[in-house]
Backbone as numpy.savetxt, mean C-alpha at the origin, in Angstrom:
# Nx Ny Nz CAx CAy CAz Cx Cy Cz
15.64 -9.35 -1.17 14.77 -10.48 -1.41 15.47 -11.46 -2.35
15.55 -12.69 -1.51 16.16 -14.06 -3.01 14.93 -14.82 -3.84
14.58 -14.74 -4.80 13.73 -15.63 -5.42 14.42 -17.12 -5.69
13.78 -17.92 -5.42 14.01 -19.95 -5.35 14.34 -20.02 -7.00
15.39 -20.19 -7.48 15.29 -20.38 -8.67 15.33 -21.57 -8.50
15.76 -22.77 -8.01 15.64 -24.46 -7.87 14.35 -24.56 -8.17
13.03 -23.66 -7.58 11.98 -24.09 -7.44 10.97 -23.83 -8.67
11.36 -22.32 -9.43 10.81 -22.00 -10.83 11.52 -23.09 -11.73
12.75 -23.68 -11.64 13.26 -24.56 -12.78 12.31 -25.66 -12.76
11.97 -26.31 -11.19 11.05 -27.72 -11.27 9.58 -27.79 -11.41
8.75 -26.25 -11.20 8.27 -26.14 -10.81 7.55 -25.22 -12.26
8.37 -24.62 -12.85 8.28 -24.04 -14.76 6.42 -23.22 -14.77
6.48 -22.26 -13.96 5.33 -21.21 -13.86 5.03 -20.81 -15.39
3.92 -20.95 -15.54 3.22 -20.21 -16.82 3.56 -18.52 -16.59
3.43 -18.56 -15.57 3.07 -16.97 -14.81 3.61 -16.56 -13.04
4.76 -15.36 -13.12 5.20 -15.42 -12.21 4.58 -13.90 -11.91
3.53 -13.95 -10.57 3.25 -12.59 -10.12 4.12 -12.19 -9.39
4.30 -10.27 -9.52 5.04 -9.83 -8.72 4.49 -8.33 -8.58
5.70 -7.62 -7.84 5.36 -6.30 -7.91 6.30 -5.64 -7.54
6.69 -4.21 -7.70 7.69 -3.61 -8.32 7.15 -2.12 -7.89
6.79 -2.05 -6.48 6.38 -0.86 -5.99 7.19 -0.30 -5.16
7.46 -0.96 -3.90 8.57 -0.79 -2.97 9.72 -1.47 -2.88
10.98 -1.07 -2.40 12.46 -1.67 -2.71 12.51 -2.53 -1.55
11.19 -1.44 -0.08 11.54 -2.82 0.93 10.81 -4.13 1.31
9.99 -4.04 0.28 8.66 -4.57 0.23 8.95 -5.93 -1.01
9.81 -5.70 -2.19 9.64 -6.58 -3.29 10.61 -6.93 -3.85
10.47 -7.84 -4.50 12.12 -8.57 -5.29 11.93 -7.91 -6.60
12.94 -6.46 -6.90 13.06 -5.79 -7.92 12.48 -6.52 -9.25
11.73 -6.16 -10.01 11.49 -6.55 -11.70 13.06 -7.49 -12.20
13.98 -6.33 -12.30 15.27 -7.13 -12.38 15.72 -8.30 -12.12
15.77 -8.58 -10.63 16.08 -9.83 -9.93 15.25 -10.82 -10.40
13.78 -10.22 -10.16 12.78 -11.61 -10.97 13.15 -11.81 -12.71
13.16 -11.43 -13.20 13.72 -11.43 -14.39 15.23 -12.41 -14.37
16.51 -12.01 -14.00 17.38 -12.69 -13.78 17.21 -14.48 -13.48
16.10 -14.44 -12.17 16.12 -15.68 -11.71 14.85 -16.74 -12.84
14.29 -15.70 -13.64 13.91 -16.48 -14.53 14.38 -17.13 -15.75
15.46 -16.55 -16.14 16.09 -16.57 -16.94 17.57 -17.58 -16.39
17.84 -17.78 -15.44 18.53 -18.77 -14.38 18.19 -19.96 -14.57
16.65 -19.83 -14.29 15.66 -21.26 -14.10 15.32 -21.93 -15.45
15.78 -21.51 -16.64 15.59 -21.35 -18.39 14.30 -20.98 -18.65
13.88 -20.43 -17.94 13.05 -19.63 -18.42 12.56 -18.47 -19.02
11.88 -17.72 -19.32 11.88 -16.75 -20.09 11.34 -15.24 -19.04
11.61 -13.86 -19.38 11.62 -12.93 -18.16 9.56 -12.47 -18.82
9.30 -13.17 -19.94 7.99 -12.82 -20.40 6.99 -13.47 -19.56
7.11 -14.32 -18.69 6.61 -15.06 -17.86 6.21 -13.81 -16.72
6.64 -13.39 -16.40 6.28 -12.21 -15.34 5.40 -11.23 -15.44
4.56 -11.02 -14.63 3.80 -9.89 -14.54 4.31 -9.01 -13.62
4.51 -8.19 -13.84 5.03 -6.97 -12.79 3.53 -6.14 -12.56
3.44 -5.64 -11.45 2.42 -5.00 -11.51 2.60 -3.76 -10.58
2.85 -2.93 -10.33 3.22 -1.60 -10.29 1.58 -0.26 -9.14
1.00 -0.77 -8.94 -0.25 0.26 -8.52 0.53 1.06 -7.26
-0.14 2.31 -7.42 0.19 3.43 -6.83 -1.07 4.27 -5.94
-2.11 4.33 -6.70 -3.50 4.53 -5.66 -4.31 3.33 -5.97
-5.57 3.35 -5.64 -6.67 2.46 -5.50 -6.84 2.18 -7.04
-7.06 3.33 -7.51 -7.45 2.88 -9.58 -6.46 1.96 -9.64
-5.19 2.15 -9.29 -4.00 1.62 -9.72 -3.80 0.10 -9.69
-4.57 0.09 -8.26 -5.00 -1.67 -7.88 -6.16 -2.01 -8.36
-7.05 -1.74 -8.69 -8.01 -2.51 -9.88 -7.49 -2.21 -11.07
-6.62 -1.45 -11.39 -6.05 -1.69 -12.99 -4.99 -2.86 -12.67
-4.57 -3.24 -11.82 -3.71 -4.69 -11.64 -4.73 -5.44 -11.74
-6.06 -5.49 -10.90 -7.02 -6.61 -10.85 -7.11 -6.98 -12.34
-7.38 -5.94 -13.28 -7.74 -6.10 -15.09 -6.96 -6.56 -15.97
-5.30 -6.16 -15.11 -4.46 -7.07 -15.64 -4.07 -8.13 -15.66
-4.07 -8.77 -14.39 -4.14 -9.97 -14.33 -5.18 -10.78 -14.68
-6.19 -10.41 -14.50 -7.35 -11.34 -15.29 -6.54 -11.26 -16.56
-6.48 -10.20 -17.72 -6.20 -10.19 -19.00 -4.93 -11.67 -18.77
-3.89 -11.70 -17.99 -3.02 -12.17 -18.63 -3.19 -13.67 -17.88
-4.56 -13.95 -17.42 -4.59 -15.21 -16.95 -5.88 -15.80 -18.30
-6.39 -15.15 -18.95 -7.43 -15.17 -19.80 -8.73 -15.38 -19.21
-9.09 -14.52 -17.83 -10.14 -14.23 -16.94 -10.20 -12.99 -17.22
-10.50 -12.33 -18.50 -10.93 -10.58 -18.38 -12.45 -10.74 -18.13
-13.16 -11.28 -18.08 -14.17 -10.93 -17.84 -14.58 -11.20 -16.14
-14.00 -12.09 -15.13 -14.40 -12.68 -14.07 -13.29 -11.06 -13.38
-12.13 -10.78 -14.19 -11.41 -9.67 -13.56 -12.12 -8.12 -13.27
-12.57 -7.97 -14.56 -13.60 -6.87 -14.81 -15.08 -6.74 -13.74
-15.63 -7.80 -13.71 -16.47 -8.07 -12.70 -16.05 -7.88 -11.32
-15.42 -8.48 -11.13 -14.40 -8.03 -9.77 -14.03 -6.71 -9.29
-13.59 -5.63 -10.61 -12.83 -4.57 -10.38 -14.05 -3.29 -10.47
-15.32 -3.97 -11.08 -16.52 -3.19 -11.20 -17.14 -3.16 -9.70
-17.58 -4.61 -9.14 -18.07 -5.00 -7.35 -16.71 -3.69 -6.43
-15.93 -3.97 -6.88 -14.66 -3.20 -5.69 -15.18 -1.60 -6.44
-15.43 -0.94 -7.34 -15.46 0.14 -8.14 -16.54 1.01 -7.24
-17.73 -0.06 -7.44 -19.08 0.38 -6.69 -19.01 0.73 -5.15
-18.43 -0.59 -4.49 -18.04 -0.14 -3.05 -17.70 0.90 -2.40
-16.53 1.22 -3.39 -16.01 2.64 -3.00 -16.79 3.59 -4.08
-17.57 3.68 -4.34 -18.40 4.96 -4.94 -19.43 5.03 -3.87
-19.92 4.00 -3.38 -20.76 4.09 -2.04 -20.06 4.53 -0.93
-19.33 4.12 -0.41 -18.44 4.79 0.61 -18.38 6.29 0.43
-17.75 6.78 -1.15 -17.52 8.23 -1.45 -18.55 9.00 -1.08
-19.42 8.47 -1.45 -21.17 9.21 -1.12 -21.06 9.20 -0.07
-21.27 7.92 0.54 -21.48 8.29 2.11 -20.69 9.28 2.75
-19.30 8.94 2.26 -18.43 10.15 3.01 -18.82 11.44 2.97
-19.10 11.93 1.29 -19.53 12.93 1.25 -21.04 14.00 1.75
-22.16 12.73 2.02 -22.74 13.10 2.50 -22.50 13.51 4.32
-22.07 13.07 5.04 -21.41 12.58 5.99 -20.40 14.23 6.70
-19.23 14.02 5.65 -18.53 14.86 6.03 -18.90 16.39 5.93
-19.30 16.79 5.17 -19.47 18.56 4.52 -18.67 19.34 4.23
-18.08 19.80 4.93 -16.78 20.94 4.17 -15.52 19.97 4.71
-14.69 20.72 3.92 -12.94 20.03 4.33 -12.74 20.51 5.66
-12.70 21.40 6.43 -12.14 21.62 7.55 -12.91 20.45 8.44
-14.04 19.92 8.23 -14.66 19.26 9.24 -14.21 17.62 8.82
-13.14 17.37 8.04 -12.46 16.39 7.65 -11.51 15.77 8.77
-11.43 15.05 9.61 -10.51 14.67 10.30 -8.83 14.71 9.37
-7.81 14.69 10.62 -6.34 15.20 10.26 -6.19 14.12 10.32
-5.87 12.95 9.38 -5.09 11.60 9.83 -3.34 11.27 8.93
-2.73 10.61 10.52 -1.57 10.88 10.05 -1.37 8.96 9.92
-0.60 9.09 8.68 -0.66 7.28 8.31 0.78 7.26 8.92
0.97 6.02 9.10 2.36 5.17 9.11 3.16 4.27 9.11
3.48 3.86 8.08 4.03 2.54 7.77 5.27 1.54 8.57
6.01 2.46 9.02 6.98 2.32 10.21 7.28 3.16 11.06
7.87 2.57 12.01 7.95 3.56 13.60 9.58 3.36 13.88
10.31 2.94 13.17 11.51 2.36 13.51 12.22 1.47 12.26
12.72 2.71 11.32 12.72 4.05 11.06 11.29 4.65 10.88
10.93 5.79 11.23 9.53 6.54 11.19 9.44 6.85 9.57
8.55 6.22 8.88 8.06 6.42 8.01 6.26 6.56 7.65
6.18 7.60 6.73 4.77 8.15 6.32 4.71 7.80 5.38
3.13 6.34 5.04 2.71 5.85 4.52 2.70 6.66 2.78
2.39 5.89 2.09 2.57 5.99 0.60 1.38 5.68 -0.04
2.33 5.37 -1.56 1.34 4.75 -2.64 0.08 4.92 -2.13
-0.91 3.74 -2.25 -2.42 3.72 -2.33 -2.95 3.93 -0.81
-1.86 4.38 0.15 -2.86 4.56 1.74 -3.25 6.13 1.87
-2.56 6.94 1.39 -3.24 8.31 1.30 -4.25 8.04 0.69
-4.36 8.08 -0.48 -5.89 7.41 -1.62 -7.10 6.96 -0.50
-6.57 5.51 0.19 -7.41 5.35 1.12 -8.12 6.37 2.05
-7.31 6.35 2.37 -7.46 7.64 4.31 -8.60 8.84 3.30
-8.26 9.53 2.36 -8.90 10.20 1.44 -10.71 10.00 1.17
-10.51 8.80 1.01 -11.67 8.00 0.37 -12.63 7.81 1.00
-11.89 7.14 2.67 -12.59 7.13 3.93 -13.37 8.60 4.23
-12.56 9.87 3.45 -13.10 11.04 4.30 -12.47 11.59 5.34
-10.90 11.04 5.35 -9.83 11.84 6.34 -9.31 12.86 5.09
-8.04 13.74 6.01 -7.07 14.90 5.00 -5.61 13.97 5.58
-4.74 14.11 5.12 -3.46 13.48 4.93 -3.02 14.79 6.05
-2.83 14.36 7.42 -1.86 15.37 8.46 -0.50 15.65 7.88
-0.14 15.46 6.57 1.56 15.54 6.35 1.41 16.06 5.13
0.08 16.28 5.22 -0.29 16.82 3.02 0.19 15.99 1.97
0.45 14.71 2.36 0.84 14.11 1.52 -0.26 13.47 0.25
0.05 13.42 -0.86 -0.76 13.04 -1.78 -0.91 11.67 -2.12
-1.56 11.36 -2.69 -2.15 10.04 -2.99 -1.35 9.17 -4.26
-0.22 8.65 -3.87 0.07 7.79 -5.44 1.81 8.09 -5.03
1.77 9.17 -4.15 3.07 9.64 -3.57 4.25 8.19 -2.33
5.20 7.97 -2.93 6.28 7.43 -2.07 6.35 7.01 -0.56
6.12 6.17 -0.06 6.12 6.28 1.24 7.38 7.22 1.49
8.25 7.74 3.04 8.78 8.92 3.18 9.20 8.54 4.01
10.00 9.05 4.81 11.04 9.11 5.93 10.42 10.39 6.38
10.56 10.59 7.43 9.85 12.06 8.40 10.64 11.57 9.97
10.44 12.95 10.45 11.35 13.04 11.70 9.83 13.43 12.77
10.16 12.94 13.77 9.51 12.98 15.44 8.39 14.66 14.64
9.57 15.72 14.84 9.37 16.71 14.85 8.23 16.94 13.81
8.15 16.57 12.38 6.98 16.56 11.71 5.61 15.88 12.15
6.33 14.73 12.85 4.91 13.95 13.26 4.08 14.82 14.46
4.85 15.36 15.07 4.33 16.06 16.42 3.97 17.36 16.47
4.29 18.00 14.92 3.58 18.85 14.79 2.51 19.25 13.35
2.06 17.75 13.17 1.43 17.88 11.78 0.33 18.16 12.25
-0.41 18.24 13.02 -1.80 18.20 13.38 -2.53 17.24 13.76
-2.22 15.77 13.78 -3.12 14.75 13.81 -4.38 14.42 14.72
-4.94 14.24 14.11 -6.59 14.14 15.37 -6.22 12.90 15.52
-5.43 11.83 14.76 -5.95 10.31 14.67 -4.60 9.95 14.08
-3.90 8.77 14.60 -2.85 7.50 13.73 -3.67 6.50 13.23
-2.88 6.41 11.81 -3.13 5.07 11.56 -1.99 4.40 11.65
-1.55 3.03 12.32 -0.50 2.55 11.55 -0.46 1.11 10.65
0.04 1.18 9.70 0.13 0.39 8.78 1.04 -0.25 7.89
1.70 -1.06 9.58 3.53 -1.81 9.45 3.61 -2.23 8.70
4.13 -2.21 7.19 4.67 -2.89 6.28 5.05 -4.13 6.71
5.22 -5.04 6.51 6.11 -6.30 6.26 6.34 -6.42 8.07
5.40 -6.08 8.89 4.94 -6.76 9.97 3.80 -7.19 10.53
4.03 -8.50 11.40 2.74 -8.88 11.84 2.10 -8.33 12.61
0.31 -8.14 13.17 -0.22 -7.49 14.05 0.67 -7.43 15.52
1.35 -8.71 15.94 1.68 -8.55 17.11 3.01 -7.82 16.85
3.72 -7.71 16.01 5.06 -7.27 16.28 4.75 -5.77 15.75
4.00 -5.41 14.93 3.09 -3.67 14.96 3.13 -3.07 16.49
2.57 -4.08 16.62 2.12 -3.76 18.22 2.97 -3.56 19.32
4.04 -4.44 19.11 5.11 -4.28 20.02 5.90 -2.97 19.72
6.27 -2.57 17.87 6.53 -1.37 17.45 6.33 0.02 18.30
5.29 -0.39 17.84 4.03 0.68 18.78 4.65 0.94 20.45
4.12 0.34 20.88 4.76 0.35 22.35 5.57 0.82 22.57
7.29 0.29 21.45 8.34 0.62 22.17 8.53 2.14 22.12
7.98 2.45 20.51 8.65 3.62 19.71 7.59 4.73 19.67
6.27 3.93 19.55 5.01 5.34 19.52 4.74 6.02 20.64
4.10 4.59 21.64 3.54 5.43 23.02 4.35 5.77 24.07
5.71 6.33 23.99 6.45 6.40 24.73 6.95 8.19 24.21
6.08 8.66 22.82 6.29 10.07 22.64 4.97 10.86 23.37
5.52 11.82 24.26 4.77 12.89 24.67 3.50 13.25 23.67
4.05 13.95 22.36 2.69 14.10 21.57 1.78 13.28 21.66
2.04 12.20 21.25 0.94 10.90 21.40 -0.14 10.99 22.45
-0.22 11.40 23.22 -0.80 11.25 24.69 -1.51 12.77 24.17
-1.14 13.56 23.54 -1.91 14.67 23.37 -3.28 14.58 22.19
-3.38 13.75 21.53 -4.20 13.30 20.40 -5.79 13.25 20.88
-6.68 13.84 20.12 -7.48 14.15 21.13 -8.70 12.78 20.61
């Protein structure tokens, strides 16, 4: 990733958001830092923000309010999103009943290279009232995994959830690389 330093020099941000979760996803803390400091600016200008499950992203929501001097319109915000999913949880829980009667869902962020979703989408899938088909935990790395894990994790259900692609080119993903595996067609 290149950050515009021409454009922070003319352009002199109070506040540069970022994030500093994935390597293929974000312009390292570092680099933003560098190009602020390029632009004469200062690397204190940056918010890095880092979330890993769902708490993780309303503790960004609290931060950024804090560092825009909106803690209170942030807090409000992160309380409305808090409740949502405590309603959902209920529901799920009323809903679901024991773990085995939990659907197997297998996430995936790419199909080409095959990768199993991360950070805050286990959390999700969880939340919804699925089990992670790869046991993967919640707050955990997206992953690299081979055919062979995917086809024999158990999955009742895919999700996929192309990083840094658009619906149609997901889709084309899909096509070339998903529905063209045997397992797939076995999913019930």
């Amino acid at each position: 990733h290149t950050v515009d330093v021409a454009w922070l020099a003319a352009a002199r941000p109070a506040l540069v958001l970022t994030q500093d979760t994935c390597a293929a996803c974000d312009a390292a803390e570092g680099s933003v830092h560098a190009a602020l400091r390029a632009a004469g600016l200062g690397p204190e200008r940056a918010l890095t923000l880092r979330p890993v499950t769902v708490a993780g992203v309303l503790g960004s929501v609290r931060r950024l309010g804090a560092a825009l001097g909106e803690e209170a319109a942030a807090e409000a915000t992160a309380a409305r999103l808090e409740a949502r999913l405590a309603a959902v949880e209920r529901a799920v829980l009323a809903s679901a009943g024991e773990e085995a009667a939990r659907p197997r869902l297998l996430g995936l962020e790419s199909l080409f290279p095959l990768v199993a979703s991360g950070q805050w989408l286990p959390d999700q899938r969880a939340r919804a009232g699925a089990r992670d088909a790869l046991g993967d935990e919640p707050g955990g790395a997206a992953r690299l995994v081979s055919w062979a894990e995917v086809e024999g994790c158990g999955a009742e259900a895919v999700v996929l959830c192309c990083c840094g692609r658009t619906a149609a080119g997901a889709a084309a993903e899909a096509e070339q690389h998903l529905l063209s595996r045997p397992a797939v067609w076995r999913l019930p």
